[in-house]
C-alpha positions as a printed NumPy array, in Angstrom:
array([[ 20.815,  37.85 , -47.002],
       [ 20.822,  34.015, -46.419],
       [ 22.572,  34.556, -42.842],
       [ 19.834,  37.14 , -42.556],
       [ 16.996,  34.402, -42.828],
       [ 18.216,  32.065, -40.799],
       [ 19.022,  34.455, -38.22 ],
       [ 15.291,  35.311, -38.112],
       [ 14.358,  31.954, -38.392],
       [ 16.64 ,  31.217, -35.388],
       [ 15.044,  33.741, -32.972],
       [ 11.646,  33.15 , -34.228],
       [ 12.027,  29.457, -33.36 ],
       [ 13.529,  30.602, -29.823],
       [ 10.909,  32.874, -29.732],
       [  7.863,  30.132, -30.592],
       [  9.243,  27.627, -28.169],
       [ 10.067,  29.758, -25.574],
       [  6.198,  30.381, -24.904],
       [  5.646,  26.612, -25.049],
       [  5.251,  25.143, -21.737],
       [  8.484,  22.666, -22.343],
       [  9.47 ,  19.667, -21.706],
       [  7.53 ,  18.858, -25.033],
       [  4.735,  20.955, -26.192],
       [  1.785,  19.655, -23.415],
       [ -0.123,  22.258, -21.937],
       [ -1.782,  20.429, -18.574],
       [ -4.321,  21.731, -16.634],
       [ -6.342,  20.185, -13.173],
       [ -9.418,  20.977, -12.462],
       [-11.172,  20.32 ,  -9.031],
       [-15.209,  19.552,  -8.672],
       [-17.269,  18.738,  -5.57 ],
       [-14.056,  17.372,  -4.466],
       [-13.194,  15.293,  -6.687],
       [-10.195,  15.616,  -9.478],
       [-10.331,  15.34 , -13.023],
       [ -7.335,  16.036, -15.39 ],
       [ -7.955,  18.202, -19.061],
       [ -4.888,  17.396, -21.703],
       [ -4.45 ,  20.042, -24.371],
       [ -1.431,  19.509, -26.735],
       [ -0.405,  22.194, -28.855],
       [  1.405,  21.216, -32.058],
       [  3.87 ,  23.776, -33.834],
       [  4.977,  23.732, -37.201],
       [  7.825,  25.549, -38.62 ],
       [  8.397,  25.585, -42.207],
       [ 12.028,  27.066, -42.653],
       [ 11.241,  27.614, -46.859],
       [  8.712,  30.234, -46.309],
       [  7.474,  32.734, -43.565],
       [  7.133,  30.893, -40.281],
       [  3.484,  30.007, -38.916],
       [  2.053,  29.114, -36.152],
       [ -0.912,  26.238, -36.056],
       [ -2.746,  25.232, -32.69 ],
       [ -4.54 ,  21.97 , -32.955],
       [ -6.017,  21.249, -29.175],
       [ -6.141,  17.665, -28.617],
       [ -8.403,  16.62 , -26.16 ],
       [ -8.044,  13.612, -23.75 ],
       [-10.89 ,  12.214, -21.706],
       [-11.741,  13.465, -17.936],
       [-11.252,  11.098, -15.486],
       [-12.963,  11.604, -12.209],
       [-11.181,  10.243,  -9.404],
       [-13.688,   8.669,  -6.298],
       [-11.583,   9.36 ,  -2.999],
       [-10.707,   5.839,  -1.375],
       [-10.812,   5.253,   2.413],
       [ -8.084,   3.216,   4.02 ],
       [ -9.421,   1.047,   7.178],
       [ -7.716,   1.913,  10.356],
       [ -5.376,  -0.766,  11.914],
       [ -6.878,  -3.136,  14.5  ],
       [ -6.401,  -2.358,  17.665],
       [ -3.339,  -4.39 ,  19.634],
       [ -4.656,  -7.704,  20.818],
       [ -4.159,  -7.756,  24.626],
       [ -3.414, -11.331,  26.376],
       [ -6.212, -12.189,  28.973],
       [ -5.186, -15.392,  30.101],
       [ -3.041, -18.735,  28.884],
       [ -2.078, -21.604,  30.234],
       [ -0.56 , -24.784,  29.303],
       [ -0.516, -28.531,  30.871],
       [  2.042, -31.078,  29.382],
       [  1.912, -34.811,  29.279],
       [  5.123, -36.706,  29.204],
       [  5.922, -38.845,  26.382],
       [  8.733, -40.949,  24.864],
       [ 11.913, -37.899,  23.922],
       [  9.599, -34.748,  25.19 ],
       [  5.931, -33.773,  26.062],
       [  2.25 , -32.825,  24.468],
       [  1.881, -29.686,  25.547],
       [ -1.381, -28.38 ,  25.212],
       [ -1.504, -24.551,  25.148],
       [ -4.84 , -22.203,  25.307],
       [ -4.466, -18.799,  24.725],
       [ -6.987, -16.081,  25.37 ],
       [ -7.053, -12.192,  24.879],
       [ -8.953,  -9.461,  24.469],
       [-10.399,  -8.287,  21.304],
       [-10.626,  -4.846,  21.248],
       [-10.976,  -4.199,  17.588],
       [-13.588,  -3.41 ,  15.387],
       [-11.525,  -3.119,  12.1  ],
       [ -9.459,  -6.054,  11.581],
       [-10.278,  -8.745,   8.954],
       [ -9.044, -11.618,  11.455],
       [ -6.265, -13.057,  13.827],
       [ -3.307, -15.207,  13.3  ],
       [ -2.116, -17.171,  15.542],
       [  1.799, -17.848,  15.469],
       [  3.982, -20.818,  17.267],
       [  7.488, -20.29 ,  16.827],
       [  7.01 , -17.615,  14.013],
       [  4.538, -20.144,  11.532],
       [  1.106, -19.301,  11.204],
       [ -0.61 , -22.282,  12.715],
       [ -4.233, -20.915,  12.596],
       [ -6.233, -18.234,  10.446],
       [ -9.047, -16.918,  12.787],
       [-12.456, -15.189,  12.209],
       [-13.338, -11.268,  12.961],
       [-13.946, -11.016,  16.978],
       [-12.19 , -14.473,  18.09 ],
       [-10.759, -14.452,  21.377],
       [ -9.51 , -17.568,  22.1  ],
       [ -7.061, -20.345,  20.855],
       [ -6.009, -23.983,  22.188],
       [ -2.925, -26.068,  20.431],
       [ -1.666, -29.274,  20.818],
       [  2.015, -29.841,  20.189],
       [  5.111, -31.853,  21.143],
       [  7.155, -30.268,  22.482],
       [ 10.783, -32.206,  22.948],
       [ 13.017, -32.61 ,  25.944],
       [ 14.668, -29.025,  27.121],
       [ 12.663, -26.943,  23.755],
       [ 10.133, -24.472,  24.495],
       [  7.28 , -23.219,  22.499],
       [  6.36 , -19.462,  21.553],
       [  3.074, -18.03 ,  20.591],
       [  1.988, -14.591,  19.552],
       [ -1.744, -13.268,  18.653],
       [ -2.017, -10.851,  15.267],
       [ -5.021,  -8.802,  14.482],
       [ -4.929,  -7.928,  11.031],
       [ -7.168,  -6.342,   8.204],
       [ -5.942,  -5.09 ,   4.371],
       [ -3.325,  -2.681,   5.363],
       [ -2.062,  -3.604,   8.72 ],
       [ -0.885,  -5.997,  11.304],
       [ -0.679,  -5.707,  14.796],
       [  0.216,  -7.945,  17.746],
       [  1.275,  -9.379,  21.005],
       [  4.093,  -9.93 ,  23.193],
       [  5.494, -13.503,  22.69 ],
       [  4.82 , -15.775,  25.239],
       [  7.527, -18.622,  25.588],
       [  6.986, -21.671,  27.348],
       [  8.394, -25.605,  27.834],
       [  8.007, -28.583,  29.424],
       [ 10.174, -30.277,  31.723]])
């Protein structure tokens, strides 16, 4: 008779869980409105009392709706196209000032600014729409000097060819 019980009390336990939704005991379902997503939480919680006849109690839970606003992401800048550079160095004691201007074209309407690299470093941090850079550096005997243009905004980065020049 014992066996018996717990034998029933076996399958009805199989039987109980079996039409829970497992792992655990959440039931989860997402709703969509105008587009938007919200989430609905119901947790079921069964008891089992192995003393006496076995019952079943539901007690839905629920959890707040969240509505989710869709986020846009901007579009990277367009590549910055060199228009023109040129360069005229002065000789000085173990090299030469070189000074550099740089110009391209600016064919972006989504990037946050420009960057303007020598030899890899970010040596200036420019506006929305700029199209034009001049540097001043040494530049020592038989070293050159590269610079590269980067349009940027939140997500992206996009840039130039590398220009590479010295001073003899």
């Amino acid at each position: 008779m014992k066996l018996q019980k717990h034998m029933y009390t076996c399958l009805l336990l199989v039987m109980i869980l079996s039409s829970c939704n497992l792992p655990g005991y959440t039931n989860l379902s997402t709703q969509t409105i105008d587009g938007n997503v919200s989430a609905t939480s119901n947790l079921a919680i069964v008891s089992v009392d192995l003393t006496r006849t076995p019952t079943q109690t539901l007690s839905p839970i629920r959890t707040p709706v969240t509505t989710l606003s869709p986020t846009s992401t901007p579009l990277p800048p367009d590549t910055p196209v060199w228009l023109a550079y040129d360069y005229v160095c002065e000789l000085t004691a173990g090299g030469s000032t070189m000074k550099m201007n740089l110009a391209w074209y600016d064919r972006s309407e989504s990037e946050d600014g420009y960057n303007v690299y020598r030899n890899g470093k970010v040596i200036a941090i420019l506006e929305p729409n700029s199209a034009y850079y001049a540097d001043v550096s040494f530049v020592a005997i038989g070293k050159t000097l590269s610079y590269t243009v980067e349009a940027f905004n939140v997500n992206w980065k996009t840039n130039t060819s590398t220009i590479t020049y010295g001073c003899q």
